[in-house]
C-alpha positions in Angstrom: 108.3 138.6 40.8 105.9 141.5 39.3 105.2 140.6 35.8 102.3 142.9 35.1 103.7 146.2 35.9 106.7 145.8 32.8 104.8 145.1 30.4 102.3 148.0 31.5 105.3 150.2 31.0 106.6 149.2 28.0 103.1 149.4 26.7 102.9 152.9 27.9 106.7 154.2 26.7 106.2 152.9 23.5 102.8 154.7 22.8 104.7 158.1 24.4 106.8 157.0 21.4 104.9 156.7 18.9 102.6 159.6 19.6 106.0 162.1 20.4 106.8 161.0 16.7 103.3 161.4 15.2 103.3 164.8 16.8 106.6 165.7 14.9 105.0 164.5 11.5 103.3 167.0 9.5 100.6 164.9 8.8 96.9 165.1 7.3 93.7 163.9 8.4 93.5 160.8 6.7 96.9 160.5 8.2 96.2 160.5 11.5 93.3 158.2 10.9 95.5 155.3 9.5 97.8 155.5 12.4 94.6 155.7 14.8 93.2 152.5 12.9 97.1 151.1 13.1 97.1 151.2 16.7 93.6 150.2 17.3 94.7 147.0 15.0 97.5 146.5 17.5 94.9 146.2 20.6 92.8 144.2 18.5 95.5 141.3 17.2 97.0 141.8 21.1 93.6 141.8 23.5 91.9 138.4 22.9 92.2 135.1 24.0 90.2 131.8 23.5 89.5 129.6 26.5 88.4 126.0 25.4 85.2 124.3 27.2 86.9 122.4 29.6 88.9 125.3 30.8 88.6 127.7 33.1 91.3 130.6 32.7 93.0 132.5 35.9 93.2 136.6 34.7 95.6 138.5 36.9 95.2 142.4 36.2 99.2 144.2 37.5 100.0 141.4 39.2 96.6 140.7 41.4 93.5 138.0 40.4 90.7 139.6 39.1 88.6 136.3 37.9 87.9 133.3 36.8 87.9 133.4 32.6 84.6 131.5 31.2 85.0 129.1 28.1 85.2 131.3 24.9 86.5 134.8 23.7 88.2 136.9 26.7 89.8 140.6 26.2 92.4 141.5 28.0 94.5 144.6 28.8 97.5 144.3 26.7 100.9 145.3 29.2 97.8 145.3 32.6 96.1 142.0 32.4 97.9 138.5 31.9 96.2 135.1 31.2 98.0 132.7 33.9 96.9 129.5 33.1 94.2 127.5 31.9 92.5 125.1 34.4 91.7 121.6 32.8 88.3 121.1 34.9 88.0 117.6 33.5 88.7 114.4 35.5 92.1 113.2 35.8 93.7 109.9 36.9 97.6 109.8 38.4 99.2 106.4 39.3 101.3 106.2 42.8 103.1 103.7 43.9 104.6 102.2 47.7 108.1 100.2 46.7 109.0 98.0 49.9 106.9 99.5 52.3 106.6 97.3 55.2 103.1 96.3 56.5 101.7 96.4 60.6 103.0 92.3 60.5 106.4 94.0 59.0 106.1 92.4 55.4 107.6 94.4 52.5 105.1 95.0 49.5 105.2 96.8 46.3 101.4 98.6 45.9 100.4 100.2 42.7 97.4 102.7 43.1 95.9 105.0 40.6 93.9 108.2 41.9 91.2 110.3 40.0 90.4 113.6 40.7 88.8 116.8 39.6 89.5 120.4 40.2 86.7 121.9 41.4 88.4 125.7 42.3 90.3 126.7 40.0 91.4 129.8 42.0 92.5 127.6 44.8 94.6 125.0 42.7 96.3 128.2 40.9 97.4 130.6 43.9 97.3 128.1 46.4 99.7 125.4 45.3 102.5 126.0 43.2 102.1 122.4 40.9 98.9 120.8 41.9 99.3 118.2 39.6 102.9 117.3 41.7 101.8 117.9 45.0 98.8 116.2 44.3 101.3 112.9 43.4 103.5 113.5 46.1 100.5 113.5 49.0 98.4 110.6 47.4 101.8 108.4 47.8 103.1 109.7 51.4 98.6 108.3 52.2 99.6 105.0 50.6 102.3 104.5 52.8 100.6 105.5 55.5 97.6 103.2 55.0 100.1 100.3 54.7 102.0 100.9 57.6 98.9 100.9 59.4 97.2 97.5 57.8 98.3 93.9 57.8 99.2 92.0 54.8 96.4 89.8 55.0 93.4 92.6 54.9 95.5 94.3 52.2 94.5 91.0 49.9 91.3 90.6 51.0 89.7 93.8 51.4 90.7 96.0 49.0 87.5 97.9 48.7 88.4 98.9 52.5 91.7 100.6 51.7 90.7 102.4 48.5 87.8 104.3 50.9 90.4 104.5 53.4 92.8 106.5 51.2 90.4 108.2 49.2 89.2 109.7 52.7 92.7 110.6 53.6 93.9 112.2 50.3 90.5 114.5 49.7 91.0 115.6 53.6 93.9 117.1 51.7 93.7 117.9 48.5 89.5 119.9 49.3 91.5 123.2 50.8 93.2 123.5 47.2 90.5 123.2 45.5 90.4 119.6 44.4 88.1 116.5 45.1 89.2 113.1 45.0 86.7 111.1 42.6 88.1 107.6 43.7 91.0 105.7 45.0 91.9 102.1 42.9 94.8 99.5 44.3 95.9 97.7 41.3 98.7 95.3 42.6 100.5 94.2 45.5 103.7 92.5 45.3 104.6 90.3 48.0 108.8 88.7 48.0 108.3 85.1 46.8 109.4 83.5 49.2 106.7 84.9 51.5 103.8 83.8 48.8 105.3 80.6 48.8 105.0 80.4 52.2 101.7 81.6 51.4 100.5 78.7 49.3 101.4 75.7 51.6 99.4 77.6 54.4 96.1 77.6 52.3 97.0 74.1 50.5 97.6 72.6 54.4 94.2 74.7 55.6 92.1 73.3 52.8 93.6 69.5 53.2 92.6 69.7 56.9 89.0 70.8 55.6 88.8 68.3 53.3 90.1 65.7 56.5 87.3 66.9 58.7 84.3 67.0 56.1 85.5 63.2 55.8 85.4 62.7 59.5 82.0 64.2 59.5 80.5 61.9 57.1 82.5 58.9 58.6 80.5 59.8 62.0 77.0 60.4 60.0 77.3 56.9 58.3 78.3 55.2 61.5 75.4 56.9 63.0 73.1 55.5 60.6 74.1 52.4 60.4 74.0 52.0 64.8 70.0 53.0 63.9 69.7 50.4 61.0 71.3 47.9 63.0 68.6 48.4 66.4 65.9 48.2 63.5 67.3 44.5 62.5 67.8 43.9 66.0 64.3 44.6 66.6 62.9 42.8 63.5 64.7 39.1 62.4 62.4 39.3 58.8 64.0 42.7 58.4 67.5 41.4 58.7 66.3 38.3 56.6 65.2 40.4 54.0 68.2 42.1 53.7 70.4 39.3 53.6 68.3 38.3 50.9 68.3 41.3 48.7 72.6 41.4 49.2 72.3 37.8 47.8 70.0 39.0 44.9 72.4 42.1 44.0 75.4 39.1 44.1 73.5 37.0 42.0 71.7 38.7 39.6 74.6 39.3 36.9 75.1 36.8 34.5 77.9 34.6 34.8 78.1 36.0 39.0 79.6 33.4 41.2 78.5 33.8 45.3 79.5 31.5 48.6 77.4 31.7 51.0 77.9 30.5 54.5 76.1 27.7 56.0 75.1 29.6 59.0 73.9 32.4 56.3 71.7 29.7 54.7 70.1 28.7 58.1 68.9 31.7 58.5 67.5 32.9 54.9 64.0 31.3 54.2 65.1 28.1 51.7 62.4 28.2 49.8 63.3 31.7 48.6 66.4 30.5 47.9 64.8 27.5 45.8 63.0 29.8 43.9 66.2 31.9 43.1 67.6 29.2 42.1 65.4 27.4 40.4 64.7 30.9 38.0 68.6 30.8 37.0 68.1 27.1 36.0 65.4 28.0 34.1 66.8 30.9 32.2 69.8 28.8 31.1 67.2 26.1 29.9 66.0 28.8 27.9 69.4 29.9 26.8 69.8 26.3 25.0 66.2 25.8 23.7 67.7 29.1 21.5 70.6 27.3 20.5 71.1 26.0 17.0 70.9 21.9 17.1 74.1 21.8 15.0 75.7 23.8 17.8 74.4 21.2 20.3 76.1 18.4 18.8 79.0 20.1 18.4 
């Protein structure tokens, strides 16, 4: 539809009229100067705009572009030139979503994404797409089902970082020839059915239960181990193993009030002189546990 080309009409007829009706007038000089300064007043209130900052303004002069509109005052040709829009250069975020889009392992997930972008060609994004800002929407979603069609449920989860790269890839292969670069891709949530994450859940509870059963196994085998070398090394040296048997009798022993059995055959082989002096140290220390007693508590 020609817009421009009307209005440059009208524009036209109507100073035809006013000037066939000034030319009827008788008027004076001062006259004609007001309605000079009257229709000069018209351009003026008519002819500017104001683009803001972040703006960049698309200026179409009868119907074809002429240029991109710089932040601040502009004049335009009332009835030629029309302002078509303003270009908001700054960066923008829209959110996209996948509802029940099935996965490579056919699992149905809900994805939210969010997608930033700038426009960087404002000519582009203006007379090459009718509605960026919907076509933009529109592609970034038909990516994300793409992506997930293409990926399995488990690298979804894990590597997220992958699939925002992935997509950001596929929607500025896109979106460059209108004039639009994709800043960043961001996966927010993914919705898996509940039954399926239940499913899930046992899997990594059965997974870390048999980890936990083979770091036990492990240690099982390294005491065993261990204790095979301890026991060549008593095999090797009786005093070792005498020594030990003593020091498990001291540990028995030592607590007050401790009460230990030992076998005879345990006995023959400990040194009994040792075992004297054990003994002879707790008799001792109970001696000295009734020297400290009161004499009335004696008799009683």
């Amino acid at each position: 539809m020609v817009t421009g080309f009307p209005n440059f009409l009208t524009w036209v007829i109507a100073l035809l009229d006013v000037g066939a009706t000034v030319a009827c007038w008788r008027l004076t000089r001062n006259e004609y100067a007001t309605v000079a300064v009257f229709v000069i007043g018209l351009y003026v209130v008519a002819a500017p705009r104001i683009v803001n900052e972040w703006d960049r303004g698309i200026l179409l002069r009868l119907g074809r572009f002429q240029r991109i509109l710089t932040p601040g005052i502009v004049w335009l040709i009332p009835g030629i030139d029309r302002l078509v829009s303003n270009v908001d250069t700054r960066i923008r975020s829209t959110t996209f979503s996948a509802e029940r889009t099935l996965t490579r392992d056919t699992v149905p997930v809900n994805v939210d994404a969010v997608l930033f972008w700038v426009v960087t060609d404002a000519q582009k994004a203006i007379l090459e797409v009718k509605d960026y800002v919907t076509t933009i929407s529109w592609s970034a979603q038909t990516a994300l089902r793409d992506v997930i069609g293409k990926s399995e449920l488990a690298r979804m989860i894990s590597d997220r970082a992958a699939l925002d790269k992935e997509l950001e890839a596929i929607i500025d292969a896109k979106t460059s020839e209108w004039g639009i670069t994709v800043q960043s891709v961001e996966i927010r949530d993914v919705s898996i059915p509940k039954a399926i994450e239940d499913a899930m859940s046992r899997k990594a509870q059965a997974d870390r239960e048999k980890d936990a059963r083979i770091i036990l196994a492990d240690s099982e085998l390294q005491v065993a181990e261990k204790m095979a070398q301890a026991s060549d090394v008593y095999e090797r040296n009786s005093h070792a193993m005498q020594l030990r048997a003593m020091n498990m009798t001291y540990e028995a022993i030592k607590e007050k009030g401790a009460l230990i059995i030992v076998p005879s055959g345990m006995v023959d082989s400990m040194n009994p002189a040792v075992l004297g002096l054990a003994a002879s140290r707790m008799r001792s220390g109970s001696d000295e546990e009734e020297d400290r007693t009161p004499p009335r508590e004696r008799q009683t």
